[in-house]
C-alpha positions as CSV (number, residue, x, y, z in Angstrom):
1,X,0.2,-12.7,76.2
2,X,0.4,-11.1,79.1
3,X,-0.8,-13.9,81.8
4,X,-0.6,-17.8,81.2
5,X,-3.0,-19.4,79.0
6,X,-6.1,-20.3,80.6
7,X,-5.5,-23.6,79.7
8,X,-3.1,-24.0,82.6
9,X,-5.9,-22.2,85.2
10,X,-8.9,-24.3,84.8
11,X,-11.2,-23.5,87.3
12,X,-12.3,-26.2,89.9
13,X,-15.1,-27.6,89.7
14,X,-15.5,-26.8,86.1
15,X,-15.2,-29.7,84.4
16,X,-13.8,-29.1,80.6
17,X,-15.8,-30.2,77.8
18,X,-12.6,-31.1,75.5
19,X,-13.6,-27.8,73.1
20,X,-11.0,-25.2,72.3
21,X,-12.1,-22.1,71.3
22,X,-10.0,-18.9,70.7
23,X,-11.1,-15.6,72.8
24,X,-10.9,-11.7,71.4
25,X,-10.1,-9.5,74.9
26,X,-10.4,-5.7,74.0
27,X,-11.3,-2.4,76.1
28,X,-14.9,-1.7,75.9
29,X,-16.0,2.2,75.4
30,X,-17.1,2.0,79.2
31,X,-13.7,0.8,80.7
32,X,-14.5,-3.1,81.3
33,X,-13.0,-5.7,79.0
34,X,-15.2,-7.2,76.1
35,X,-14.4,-10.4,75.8
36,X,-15.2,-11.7,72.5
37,X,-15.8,-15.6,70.5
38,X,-16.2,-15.1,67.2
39,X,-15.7,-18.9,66.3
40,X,-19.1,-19.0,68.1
41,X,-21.7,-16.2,66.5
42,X,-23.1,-14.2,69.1
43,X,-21.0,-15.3,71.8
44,X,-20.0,-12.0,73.9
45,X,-19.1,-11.0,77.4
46,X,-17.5,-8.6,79.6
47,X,-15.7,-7.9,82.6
48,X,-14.3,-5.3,85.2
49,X,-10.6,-6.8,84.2
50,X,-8.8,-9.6,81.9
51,X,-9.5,-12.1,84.6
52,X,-13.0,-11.1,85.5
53,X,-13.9,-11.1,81.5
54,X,-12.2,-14.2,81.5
55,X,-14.3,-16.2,83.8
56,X,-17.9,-14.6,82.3
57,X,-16.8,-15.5,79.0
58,X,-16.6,-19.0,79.6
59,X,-19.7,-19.3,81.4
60,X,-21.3,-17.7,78.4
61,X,-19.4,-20.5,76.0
62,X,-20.6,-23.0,78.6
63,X,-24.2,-21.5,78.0
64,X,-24.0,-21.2,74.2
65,X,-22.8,-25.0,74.1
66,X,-25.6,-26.0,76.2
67,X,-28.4,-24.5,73.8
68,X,-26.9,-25.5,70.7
69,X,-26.8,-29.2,71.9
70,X,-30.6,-28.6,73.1
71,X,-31.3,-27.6,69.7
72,X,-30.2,-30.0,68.0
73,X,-28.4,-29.9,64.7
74,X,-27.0,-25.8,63.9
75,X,-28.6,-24.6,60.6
76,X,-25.7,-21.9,61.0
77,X,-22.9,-22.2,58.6
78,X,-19.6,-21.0,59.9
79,X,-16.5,-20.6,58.5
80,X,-13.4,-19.5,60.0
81,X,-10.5,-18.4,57.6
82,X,-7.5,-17.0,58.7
83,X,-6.1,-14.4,56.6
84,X,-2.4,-12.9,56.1
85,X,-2.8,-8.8,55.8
């Protein structure tokens, strides 16, 4: 990777919820970084750089947990399977 994990950079004042969750960073077609959480459908952000993407991401996981724990038990069934090409 190019920068430390984020794991070292928590930001302050943002207290960790104990969830791990693995982030897809790729260029977007209109020069900001799309930062992506497929182990959480639907989860998608952006952001002028890595860092910037960074941060908006994990106020959108943030947001995504909060709604699933409002709504109760997830109907969704994911699986995540990691494949050897």
């Amino acid at each position: 990777m190019a920068e430390s994990d984020t794991f070292e950079r928590l930001d302050p004042g943002l207290p960790s919820r104990g969830v791990t969750v693995r982030v897809v960073l790729y260029p977007g077609e209109d020069g900001y970084v799309v930062a992506e959480c497929l182990e959480l459908p639907g989860c998608v952000s952006q952001g002028r750089d890595r860092a910037d993407a960074i941060v908006n991401i994990r106020e959108a996981i943030e947001g995504w947990l909060d709604v699933e724990a409002e709504s109760g038990p997830s109907r969704r069934s994911v699986e995540i399977v990691e494949l050897a090409v």
